[in-house]
KEROZA-406130 format. One record per atom (N, C-alpha, C, O): residue number from 1; residue in three letters; atom name; x, y, z. Coordinates in Angstrom, 1 decimal. Atoms other than C-alpha are relative to their C-alpha. Last residue first. Layout:
<rs>
 num residu atome   east  north     up
 NUM    ALA    CA      X      Y      Z
...
</rs>
This chain:
<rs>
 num residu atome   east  north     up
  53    UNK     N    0.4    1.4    0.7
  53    UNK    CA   35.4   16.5   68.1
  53    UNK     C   -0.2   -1.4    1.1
  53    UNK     O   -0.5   -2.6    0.7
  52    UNK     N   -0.6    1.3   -0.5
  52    UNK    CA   36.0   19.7   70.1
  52    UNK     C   -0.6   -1.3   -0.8
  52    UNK     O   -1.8   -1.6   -0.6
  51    UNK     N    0.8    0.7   -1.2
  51    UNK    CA   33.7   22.8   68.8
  51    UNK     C    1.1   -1.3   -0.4
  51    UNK     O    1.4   -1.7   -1.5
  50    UNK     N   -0.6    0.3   -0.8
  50    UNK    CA   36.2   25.2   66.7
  50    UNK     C   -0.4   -0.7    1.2
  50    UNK     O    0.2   -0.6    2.2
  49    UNK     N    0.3   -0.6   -1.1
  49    UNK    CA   33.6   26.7   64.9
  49    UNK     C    0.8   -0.2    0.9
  49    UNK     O    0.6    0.6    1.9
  48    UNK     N   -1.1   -0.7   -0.5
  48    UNK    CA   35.1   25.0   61.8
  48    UNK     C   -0.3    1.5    1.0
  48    UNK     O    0.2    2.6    0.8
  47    UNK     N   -1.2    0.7   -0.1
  47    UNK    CA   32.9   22.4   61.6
  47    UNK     C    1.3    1.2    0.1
  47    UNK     O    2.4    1.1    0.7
  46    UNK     N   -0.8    1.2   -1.1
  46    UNK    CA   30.0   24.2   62.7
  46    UNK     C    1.2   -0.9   -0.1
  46    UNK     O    1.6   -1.4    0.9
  45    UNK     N   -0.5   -0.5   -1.0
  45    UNK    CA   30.2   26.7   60.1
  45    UNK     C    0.2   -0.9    1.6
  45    UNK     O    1.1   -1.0    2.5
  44    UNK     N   -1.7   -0.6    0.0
  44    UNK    CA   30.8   24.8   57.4
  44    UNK     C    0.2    0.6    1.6
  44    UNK     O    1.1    0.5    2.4
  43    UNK     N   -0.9    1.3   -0.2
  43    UNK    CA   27.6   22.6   58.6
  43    UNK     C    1.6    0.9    0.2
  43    UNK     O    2.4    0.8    1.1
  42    UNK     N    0.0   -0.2   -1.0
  42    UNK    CA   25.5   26.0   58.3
  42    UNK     C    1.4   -1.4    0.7
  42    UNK     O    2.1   -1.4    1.7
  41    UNK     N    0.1   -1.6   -1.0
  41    UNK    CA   26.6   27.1   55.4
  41    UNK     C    0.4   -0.4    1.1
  41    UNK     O    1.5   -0.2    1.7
  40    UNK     N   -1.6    0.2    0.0
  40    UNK    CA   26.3   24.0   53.3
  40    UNK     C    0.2    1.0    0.9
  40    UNK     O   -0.8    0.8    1.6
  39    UNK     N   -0.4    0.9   -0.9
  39    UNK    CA   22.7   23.4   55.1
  39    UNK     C    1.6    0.3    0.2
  39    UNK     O    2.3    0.2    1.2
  38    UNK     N    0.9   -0.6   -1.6
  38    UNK    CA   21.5   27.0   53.9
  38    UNK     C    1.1   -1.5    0.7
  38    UNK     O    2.1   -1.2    1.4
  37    UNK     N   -0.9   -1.1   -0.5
  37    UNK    CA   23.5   26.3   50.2
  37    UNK     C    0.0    0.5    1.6
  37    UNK     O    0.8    1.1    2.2
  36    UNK     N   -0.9    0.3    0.1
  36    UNK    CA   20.9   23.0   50.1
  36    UNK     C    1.6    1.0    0.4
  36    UNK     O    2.5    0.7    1.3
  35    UNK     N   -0.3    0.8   -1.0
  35    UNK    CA   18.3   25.0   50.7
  35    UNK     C    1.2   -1.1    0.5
  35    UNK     O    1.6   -1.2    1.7
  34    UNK     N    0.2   -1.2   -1.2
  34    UNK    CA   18.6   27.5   48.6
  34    UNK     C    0.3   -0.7    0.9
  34    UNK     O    1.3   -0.5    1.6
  33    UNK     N   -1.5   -0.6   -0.5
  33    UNK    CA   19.2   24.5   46.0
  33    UNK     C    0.5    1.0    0.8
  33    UNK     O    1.7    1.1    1.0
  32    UNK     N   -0.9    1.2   -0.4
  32    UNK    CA   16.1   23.1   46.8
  32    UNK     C    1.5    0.1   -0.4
  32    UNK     O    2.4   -0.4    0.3
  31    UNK     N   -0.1    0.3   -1.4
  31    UNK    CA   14.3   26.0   46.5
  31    UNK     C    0.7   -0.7    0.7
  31    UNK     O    1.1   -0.6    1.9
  30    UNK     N   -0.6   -0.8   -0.7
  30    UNK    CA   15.7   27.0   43.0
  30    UNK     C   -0.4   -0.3    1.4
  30    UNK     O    0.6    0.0    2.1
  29    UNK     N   -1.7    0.9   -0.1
  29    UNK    CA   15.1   23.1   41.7
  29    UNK     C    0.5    1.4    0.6
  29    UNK     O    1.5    1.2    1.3
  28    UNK     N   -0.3    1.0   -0.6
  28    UNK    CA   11.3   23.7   42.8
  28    UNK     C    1.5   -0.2    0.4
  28    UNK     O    2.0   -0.5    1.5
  27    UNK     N    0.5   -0.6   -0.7
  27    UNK    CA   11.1   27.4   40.8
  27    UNK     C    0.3   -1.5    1.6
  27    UNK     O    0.8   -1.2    2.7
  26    UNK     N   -1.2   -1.0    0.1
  26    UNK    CA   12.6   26.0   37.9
  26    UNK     C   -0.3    0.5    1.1
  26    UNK     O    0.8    1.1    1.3
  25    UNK     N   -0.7    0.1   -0.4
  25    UNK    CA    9.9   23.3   38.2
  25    UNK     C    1.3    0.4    0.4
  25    UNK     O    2.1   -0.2    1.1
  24    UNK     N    0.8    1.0   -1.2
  24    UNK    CA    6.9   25.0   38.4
  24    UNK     C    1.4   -0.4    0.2
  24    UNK     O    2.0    0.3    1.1
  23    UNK     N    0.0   -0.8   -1.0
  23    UNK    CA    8.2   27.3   35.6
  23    UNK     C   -0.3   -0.4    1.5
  23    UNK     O   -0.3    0.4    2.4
  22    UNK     N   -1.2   -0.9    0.3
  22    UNK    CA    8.8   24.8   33.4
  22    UNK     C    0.3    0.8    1.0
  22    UNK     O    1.4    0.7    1.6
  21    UNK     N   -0.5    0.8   -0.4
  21    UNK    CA    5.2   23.7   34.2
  21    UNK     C    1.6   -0.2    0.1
  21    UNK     O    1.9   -1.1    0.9
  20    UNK     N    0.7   -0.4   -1.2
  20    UNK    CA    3.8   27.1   33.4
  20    UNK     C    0.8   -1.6    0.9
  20    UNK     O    1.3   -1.5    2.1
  19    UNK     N   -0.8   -0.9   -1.0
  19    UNK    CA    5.7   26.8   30.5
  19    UNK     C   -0.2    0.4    1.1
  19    UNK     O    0.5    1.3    1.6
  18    UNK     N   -1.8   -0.2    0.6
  18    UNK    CA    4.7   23.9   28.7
  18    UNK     C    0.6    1.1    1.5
  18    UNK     O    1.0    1.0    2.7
  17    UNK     N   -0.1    1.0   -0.9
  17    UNK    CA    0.9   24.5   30.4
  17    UNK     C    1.6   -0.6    0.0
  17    UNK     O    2.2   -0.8    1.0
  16    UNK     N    0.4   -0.8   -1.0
  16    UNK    CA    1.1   27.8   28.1
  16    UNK     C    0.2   -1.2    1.2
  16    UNK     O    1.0   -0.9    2.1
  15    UNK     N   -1.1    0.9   -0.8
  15    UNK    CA    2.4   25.8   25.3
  15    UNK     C   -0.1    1.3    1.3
  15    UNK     O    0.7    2.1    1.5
  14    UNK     N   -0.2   -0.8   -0.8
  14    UNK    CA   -0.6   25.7   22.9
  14    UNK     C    0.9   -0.3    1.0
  14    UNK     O    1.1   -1.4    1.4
  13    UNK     N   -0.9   -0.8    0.5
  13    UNK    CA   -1.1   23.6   20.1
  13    UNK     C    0.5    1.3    1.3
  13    UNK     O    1.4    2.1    0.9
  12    UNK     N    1.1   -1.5    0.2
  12    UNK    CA   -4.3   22.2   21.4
  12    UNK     C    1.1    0.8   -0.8
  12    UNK     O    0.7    1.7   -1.5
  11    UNK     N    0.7    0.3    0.5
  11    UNK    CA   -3.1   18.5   20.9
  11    UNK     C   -1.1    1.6   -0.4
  11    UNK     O   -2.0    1.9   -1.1
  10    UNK     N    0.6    0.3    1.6
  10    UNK    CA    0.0   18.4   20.5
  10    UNK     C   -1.6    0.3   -0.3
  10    UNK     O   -2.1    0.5   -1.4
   9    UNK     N    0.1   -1.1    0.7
   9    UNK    CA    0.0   20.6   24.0
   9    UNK     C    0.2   -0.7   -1.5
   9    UNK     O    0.0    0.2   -2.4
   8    UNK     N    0.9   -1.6   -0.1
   8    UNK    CA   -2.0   18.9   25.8
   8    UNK     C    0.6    0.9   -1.1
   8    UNK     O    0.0    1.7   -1.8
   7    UNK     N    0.7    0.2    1.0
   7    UNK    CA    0.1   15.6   24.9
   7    UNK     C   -1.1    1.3   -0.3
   7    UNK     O   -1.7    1.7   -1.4
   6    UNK     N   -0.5    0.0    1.2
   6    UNK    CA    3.2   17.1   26.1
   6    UNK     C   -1.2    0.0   -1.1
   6    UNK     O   -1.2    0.6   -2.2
   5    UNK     N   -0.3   -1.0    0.5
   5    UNK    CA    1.4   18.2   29.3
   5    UNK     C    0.5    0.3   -1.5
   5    UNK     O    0.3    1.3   -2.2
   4    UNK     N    1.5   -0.4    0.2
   4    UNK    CA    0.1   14.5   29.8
   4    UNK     C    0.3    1.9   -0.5
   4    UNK     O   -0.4    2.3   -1.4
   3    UNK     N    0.9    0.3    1.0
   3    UNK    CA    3.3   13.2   29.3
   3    UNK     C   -1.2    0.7    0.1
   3    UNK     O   -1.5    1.2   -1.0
   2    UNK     N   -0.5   -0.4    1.4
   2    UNK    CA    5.1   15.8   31.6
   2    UNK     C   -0.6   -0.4   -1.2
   2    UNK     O   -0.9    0.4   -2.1
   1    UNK     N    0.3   -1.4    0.1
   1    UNK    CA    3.0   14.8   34.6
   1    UNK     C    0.4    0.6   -1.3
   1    UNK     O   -0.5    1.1   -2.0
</rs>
């Protein structure tokens, strides 16, 4: 994915696809760490919910 964006942009000079893809992923690694903070949450709270082991 990135090669082919790299080469787009030697080749037109343009970095619109750069940043739109940048943006693609910055946008990925914030969901997945939302999510991630959602699990830690919910786990803490079950473990110290006081449910019996």
């Amino acid at each position: 994915m990135f090669r082919a964006i790299l080469d787009g942009l030697r080749r037109t000079g343009s970095s619109e696809a750069l940043r739109a893809a940048i943006a693609e992923r910055h946008a990925a690694l914030t969901r997945t760490a939302a999510a991630m903070l959602e699990g830690t949450s919910h786990l803490h709270h079950y473990i110290t919910s006081g449910i019996p082991g």
